[in-house]
Each structure stands twice: as structure tokens, then as C-alpha cells.
C-alpha positions in Angstrom: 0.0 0.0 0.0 1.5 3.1 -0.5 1.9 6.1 2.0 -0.6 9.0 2.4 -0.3 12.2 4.5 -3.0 13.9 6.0 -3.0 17.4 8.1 -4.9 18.8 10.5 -5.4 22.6 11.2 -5.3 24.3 14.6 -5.9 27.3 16.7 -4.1 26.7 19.8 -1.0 25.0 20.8 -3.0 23.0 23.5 -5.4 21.3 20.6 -2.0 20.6 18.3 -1.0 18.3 22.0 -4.3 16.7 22.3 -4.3 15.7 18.8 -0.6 14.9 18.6 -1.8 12.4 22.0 -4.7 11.3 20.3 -2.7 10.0 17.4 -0.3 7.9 19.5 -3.5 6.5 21.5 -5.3 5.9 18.4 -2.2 3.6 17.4 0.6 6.1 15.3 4.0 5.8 16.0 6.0 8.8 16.8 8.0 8.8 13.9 4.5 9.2 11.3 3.3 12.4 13.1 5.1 15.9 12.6 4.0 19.5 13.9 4.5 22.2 11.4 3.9 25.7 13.2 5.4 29.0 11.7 6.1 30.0 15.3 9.1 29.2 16.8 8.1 26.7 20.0 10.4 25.0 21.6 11.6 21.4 21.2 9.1 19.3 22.3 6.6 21.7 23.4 3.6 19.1 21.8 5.0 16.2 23.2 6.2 15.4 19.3 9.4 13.0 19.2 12.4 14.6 19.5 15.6 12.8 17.2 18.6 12.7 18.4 21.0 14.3 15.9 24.3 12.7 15.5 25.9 16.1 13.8 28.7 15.9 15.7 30.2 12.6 14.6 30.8 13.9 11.0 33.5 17.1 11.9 34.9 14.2 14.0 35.2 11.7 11.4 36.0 14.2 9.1 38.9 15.2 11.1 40.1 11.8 11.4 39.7 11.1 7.3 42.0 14.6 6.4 44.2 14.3 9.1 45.7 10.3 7.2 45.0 11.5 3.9 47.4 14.6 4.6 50.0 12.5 6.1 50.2 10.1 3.4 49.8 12.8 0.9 52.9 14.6 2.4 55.1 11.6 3.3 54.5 10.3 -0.4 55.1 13.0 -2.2 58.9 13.3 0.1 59.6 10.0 -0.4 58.5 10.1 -4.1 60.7 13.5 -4.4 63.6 13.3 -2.5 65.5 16.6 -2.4 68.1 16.7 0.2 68.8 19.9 1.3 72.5 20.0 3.0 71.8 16.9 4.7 68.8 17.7 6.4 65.9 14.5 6.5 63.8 13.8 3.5 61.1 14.2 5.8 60.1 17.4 7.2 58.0 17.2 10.2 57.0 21.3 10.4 57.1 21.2 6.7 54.6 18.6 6.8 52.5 20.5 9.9 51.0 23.0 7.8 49.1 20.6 5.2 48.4 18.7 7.6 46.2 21.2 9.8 44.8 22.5 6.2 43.7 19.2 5.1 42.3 18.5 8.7 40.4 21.8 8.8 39.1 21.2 5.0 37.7 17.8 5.6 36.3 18.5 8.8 34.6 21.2 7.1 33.0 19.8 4.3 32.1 17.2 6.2 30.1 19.5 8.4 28.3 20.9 5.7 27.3 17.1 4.5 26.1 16.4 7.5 24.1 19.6 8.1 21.9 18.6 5.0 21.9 15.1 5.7 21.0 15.4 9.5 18.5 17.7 7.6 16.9 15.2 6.0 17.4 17.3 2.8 16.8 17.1 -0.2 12.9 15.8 1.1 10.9 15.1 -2.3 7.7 13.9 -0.9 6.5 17.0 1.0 3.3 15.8 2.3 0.3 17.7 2.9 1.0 21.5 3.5 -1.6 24.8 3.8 0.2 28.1 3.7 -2.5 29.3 6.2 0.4 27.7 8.9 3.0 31.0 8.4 -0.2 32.7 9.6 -0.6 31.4 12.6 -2.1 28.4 12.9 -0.5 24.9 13.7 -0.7 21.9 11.8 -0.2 18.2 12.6 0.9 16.0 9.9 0.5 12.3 10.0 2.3 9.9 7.5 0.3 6.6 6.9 -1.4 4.2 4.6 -4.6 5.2 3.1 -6.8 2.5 5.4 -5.7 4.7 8.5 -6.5 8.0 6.8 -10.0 8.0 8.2 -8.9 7.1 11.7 -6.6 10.1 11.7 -9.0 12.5 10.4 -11.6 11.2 13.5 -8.8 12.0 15.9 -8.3 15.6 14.3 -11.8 16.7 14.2 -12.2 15.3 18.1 -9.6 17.4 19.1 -10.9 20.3 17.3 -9.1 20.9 14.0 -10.1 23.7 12.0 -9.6 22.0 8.4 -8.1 18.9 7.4 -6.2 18.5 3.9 -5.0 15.2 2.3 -2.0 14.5 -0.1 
């Protein structure tokens, strides 16, 4: 069966919570119901599932991947080039410093960036049900589902009050 999204229009932040506990009584999980609100409330102000964001694994990881790539980059292209300089070592640690802390930086940069938009869950192409009347003020709940439980969602958003209801 394939995956329908339905939304439900509110006044009050109060009626967004009773609807948002109405789904997970009525047998939603967490992860199929979204608030969208033009408003900013704070995390977890509906009693909405809050992800855990793992954004800080990718600088870290990205640190780790630039920091070996520069030291083999450096220590290959010495050994592959070997200019000695009045006896000094083929090898130049301080030499090698600076590309190493450039690389380091660089990776754990871009990396950043990559996980900003993937933590992001960006690029989303299926945007669900939507009414522009929400950067007006009002507060929508969207629920994510299969068409059979589409009429048991828009029950739970009319008992708790919803102003409209849109399907996508």
C-alpha cells in the first residue's frame, strides 16, 4: 500500500498536543506524526518525538579522514621526491604540519556541511500535505500513513478540534 499524508489545522498549541496524543493512542508511532507551526516553540513543546541528531560525529570523522589522507599525501610525495637539502631529513616534520592542519580543517569542514543537509533530512521530495495558512498562525499536525488509517486520523483531528483537514 502506498503512503498518504493527512494534516490537521489548529488554533491553539493546547489542541495541536491533544491531537498529537490522540494519534499515539489511536495507534501512530511517533515517527509518522510531525507538527509544522510558523512559530518558533520549543523542542518538544507538543509532546512530538524529539531525534537525536548525530551532527557531531561527522567534523569528528572528518577530522580523522583529512588528518591520514594529509600524512600520506605529504610523506609520499617526500619520499617520491627526495630533495636533500644540505643533509637535512627527506622528511620534514613542520614542513609537513601545515598541510596537515589545512587538510584537517578542509575535511572537517565539508564534512560538516554534508552532514548539516543530511542530518536535515534534505533534499525531502515527498512534501506531504502543506496549507500556507500555517505561516499565519495556525498549527498543523501532519501524520504519515497508509490510506486504510486515513479516516482514523481525520476522526482524531476533528475530536480534538481541528479547523480543516487536507489530504495529499
Amino acid at each position: 500500500m502506498s503512503k498518504k499524508s493527512i494534516l490537521g489545522l489548529f488554533d491553539t498549541p493546547d489542541q495541536g498536543a491533544d491531537a498529537l496524543d490522540g494519534l499515539h493512542n489511536a495507534g501512530f508511532e511517533s515517527h509518522e506524526c510531525d507538527v509544522l507551526t510558523g512559530t518558533p516553540y520549543p523542542e518538544g513543546t507538543f509532546g512530538e518525538h524529539v531525534p537525536q541528531h548525530r551532527l557531531f560525529r561527522f567534523p569528528l570523522f572528518g577530522a580523522i579522514i583529512g588528518l591520514t589522507l594529509s600524512i600520506f599525501i605529504t610523506t609520499a610525495t617526500q619520499i617520491a621526491y627526495p630533495l636533500v637539502t644540505g643533509g637535512k631529513p627527506i622528511l620534514s616534520i613542520f614542513a609537513m604540519l601545515i598541510i596537515m592542519y589545512e587538510m584537517t580543517m578542509l575535511s572537517a569542514v565539508v564534512t560538516t556541511v554534508v552532514g548539516i543537509i543530511f542530518e536535515s533530512r534534505l533534499p525531502k521530495f515527498n512534501l506531504g500535505a502543506y496549507d500556507t495558512r500555517i505561516t499565519e498562525g495556525l498549527i498543523g499536525v501532519v501524520v504519515n500513513c497508509e490510506e486504510k488509517d486515513l479516516s482514523k486520523a481525520k476522526k482524531v483531528f476533528t475530536d480534538s478540534g481541528a479547523l480543516d483537514t487536507k489530504e495529499a
